[in-house]
N, C-alpha and C positions, 0 to 999 in steps of 0.2 A: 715339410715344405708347403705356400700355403699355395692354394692357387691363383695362377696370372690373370689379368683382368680378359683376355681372351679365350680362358678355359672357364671365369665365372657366369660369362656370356653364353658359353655352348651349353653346358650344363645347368644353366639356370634353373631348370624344370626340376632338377634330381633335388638340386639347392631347397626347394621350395617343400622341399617332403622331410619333415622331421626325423624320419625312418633314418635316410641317408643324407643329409646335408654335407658339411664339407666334408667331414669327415671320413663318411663313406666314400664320397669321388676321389680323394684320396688314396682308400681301397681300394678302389678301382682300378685310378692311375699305376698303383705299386706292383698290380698284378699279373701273372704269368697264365695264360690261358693257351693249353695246345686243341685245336681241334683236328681230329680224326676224321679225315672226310670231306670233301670241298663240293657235297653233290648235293641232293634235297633238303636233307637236313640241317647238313654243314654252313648252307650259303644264308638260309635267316640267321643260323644262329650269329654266326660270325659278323653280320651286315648291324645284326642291334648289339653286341657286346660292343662293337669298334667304334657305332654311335654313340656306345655309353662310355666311353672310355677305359675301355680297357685298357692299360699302360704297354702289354706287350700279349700280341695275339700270334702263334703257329699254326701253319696251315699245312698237313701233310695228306698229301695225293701223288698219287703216280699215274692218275689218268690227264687225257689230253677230252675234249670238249668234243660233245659228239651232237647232232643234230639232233636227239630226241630226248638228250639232255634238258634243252630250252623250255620244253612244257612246265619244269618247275624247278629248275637250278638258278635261282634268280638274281646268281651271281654274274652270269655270262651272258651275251647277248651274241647275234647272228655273225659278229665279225669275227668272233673268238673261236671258230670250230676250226680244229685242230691243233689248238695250243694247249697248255701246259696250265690244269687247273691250278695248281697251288699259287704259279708264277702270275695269273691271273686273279687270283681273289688277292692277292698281294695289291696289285695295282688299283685294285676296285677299292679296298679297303681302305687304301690311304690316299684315294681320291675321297672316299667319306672323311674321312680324318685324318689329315695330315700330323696330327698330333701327338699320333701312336705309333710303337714300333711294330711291323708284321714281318716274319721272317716264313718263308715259303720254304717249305719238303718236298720235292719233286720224288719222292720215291716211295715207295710202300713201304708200310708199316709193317714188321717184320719181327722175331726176336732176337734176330744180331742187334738192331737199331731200338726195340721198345723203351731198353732203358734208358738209351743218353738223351731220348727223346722225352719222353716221359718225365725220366727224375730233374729235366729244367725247369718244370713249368708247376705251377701251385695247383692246379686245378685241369682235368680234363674232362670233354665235350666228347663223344662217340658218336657219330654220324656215319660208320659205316654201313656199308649193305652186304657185306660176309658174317657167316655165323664164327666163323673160324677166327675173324682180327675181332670181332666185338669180344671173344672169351681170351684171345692173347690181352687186349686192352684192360679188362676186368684183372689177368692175372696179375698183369703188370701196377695194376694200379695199387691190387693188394700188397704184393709185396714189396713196393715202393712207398706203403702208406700215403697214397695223392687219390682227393676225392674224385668222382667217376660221375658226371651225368649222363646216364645213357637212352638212349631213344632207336627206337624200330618201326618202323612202316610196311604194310601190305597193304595192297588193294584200297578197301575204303578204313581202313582199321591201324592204328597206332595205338604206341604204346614207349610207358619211358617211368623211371627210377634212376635216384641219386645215392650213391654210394660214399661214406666218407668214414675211414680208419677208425675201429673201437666203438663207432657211435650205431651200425647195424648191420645187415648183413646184404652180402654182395650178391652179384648175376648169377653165378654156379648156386648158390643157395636155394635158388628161383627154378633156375631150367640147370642142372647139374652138368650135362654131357650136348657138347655140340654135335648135330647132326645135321650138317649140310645140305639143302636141299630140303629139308621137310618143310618148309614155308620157302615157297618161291621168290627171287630176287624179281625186283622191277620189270627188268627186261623177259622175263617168265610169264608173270604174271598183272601187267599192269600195275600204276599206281593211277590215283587221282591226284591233279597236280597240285592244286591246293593243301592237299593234308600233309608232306612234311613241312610245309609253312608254319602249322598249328603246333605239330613236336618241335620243330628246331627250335621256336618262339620260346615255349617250355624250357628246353635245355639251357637257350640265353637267361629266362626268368631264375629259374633255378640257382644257375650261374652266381647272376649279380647278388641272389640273397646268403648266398652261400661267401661271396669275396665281401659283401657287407655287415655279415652279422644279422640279417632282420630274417622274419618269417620263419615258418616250418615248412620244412625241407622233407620232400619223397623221399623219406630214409624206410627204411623198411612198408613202405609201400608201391606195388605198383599201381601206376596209372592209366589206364586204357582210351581210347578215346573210336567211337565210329561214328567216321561223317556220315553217312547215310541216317543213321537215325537223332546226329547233330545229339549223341549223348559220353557222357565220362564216366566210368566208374572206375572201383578202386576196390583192390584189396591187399588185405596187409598178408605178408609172411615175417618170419623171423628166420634169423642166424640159422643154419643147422652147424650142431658141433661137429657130425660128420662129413663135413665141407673139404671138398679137396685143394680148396686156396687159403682159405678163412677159418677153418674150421681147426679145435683143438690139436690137432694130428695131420696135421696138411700133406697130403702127398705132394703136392705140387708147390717147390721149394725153387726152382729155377725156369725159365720161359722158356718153352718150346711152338713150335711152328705146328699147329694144328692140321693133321692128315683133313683132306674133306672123305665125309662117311655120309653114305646113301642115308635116303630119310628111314630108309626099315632097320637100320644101327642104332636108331636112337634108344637108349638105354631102356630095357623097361617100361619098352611104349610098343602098341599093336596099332598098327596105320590098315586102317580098313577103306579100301576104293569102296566107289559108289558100287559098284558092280558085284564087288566082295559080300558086301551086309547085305545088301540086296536077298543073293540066294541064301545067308546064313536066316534071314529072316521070315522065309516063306512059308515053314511052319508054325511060326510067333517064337518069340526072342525068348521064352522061356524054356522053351525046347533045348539052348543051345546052351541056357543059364546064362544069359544076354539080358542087360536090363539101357536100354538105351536112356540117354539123361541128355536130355537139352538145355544149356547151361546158357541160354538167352536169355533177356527179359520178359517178364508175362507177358507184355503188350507183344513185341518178336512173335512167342510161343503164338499167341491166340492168331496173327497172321497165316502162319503156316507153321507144321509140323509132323514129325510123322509119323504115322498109329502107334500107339501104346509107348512112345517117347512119353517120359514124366520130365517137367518143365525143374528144374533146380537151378538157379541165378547167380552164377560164376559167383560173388560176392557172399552167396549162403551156402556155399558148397561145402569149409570146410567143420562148418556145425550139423551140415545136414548129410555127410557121409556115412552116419549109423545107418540110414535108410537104405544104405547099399549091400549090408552087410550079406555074405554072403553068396552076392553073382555078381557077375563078369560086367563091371559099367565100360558100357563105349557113349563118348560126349560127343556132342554134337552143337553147332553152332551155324553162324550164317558161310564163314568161309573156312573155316579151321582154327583160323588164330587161338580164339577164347579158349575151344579144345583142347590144344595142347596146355595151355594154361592149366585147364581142369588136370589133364593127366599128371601135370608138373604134383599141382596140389595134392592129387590123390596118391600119386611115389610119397610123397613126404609123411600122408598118415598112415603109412603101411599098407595100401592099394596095390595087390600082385596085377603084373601086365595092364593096368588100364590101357583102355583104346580108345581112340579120337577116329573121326569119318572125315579123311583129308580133303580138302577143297570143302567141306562144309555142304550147305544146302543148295550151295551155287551150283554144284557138282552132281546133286540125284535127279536123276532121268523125270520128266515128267508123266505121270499115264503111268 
């Protein structure tokens, strides 16, 4: 069906890109997108996929609008605190464009509900802020074969990866085992309000080149992104066959409801407080066969760091682990995030206990 002169008028802009001409608006229009999340993430993405025509947009939330929501849900505005997000980005959505269908979820995403929600939609979006629904989403997405762009926010620090069936490997691949609580939600730990603006943007980019055919696609790469130093990087993992979703031998065959586990659960990770390394340290970290590793950039590193920390740059880490051979690396970064990353990477090359120094450098005592 070709498009109406009303819909060649909106999208003229897309029109004008050889990449996606009508074609691709077409794709667009034909498309099923569920977002997971109607809060920092969920509200850009959902505000440009619906500008761009997405033919049919889901919005599943079970939260109602709260007052410190507004710093960067830039779905809702001051009259809307105490309604009903999904029922609300509904309204906003198709005051952007009447053109589309949006069908609102007022309830939590769950795994009585993942599938029939899920297996409607061509394509889903992960905007949540639990670690628990991001690895049901991820399960569900695998064993539904429906691609997955997913995205995570802390403090100044983002991050995000596209998943899609057969073509590379998923979230548990990355960080295997959820552990609740080991990177604090919002409400925890601040965000900056701007920065899921910059993921969710990503998730909607992603999106469209994934419903149109163009570009290369975050498949087996993650993405990182920290506003404070206004820098990106990236590094690639692959599939593990020993994957508990994706992997040759899946344990995990049917959705279940993720228990929350303290951040000290997390599989095969040693979470050292500030206070912890501190006295492990006061002999020198060789003492303890402690090799601390700060997985910044050099430019980060030469700011601050600390004694006998060797500088290793999250992106060289997984060539430069012979260097570790040996002793006990605890990483270290600005607030944690990158850290766990490193420990993710360092489980994967056969790294016993890697440890991460939680809350990062934000967290060591000064003096």
């Amino acid at each position: 069906m070709t498009l109406d002169p009303q819909e060649t008028a909106r999208y003229s802009r897309h029109l004008l890109l050889p990449e996606i001409g009508e074609r691709g608006q077409q794709r667009l229009r034909a498309a099923r997108v569920l977002i997971v999340g109607a809060g920092g993430l969920g509200s850009p993405a959902a505000l440009y996929l619906a500008a761009a025509g997405v033919g049919h947009i889901g919005v599943v939330d079970h939260d109602v609008v709260e007052l410190s929501n507004l710093q960067r849900q830039v779905l809702f505005g001051t009259d809307d605190l105490g309604q009903s997000k999904a029922l609300l980005a509904r309204r906003r959505l198709l005051e952007l464009n009447p053109g589309i269908e949006v069908t609102a979820h007022a309830e939590e995403l769950c795994a009585a509900n993942a599938a029939s929600l899920i297996g409607s939609h061509d394509l889903v979006l992960d905007g949540s802020d639990r670690l628990g629904t991001r690895y049901l989403v991820n399960d569900a997405c695998v064993l539904l074969r429906k691609p997955l762009v997913s995205a995570a926010i802390h403090r100044f620090e983002g991050q995000a990866m596209t998943y899609v069936p057969g073509q590379g490997p998923c979230y548990r691949c990355l960080f295997s085992d959820p552990a609740e609580g080991v990177v604090p939600n919002c409400a925890e730990a601040g965000v900056l309000g701007v920065l899921p603006g910059v993921l969710g943007s990503i998730q909607a980019t992603e999106a469209i080149k994934l419903i149109t055919g163009i570009g290369v696609l975050l498949i087996g790469r993650l993405l990182t992104y920290d506003a404070l130093e206004l820098r990106f990087r990236e590094f690639r993992f692959q599939r593990r066959t020993d994957c508990a979703v994706c992997g040759d031998r899946p344990r995990i065959t049917a959705l279940h409801d993720p228990a929350p586990s303290p951040a000290a659960a997390m599989p095969g990770v040693r979470h050292w407080s500030a206070a912890d390394l501190r006295d492990a340290l006061r002999d020198g970290p060789s003492t303890n066969g402690l090799v601390l590793v700060d997985v910044r950039e050099p430019r980060e590193f030469a700011l601050q760091h600390l004694d006998q920390a060797l500088n290793i740059p999250l992106d060289q880490l997984p060539e430069r682990l012979p260097e570790l051979a040996g002793r006990q690396p605890v990483f270290i970064c600005q607030s944690g995030v990158r850290s766990l990353q490193a420990c993710a990477i360092a489980g994967q090359h056969g790294v016993a206990e890697p440890g991460h120094l939680v809350g990062g450098l934000r967290n060591w005592p000064v003096g």
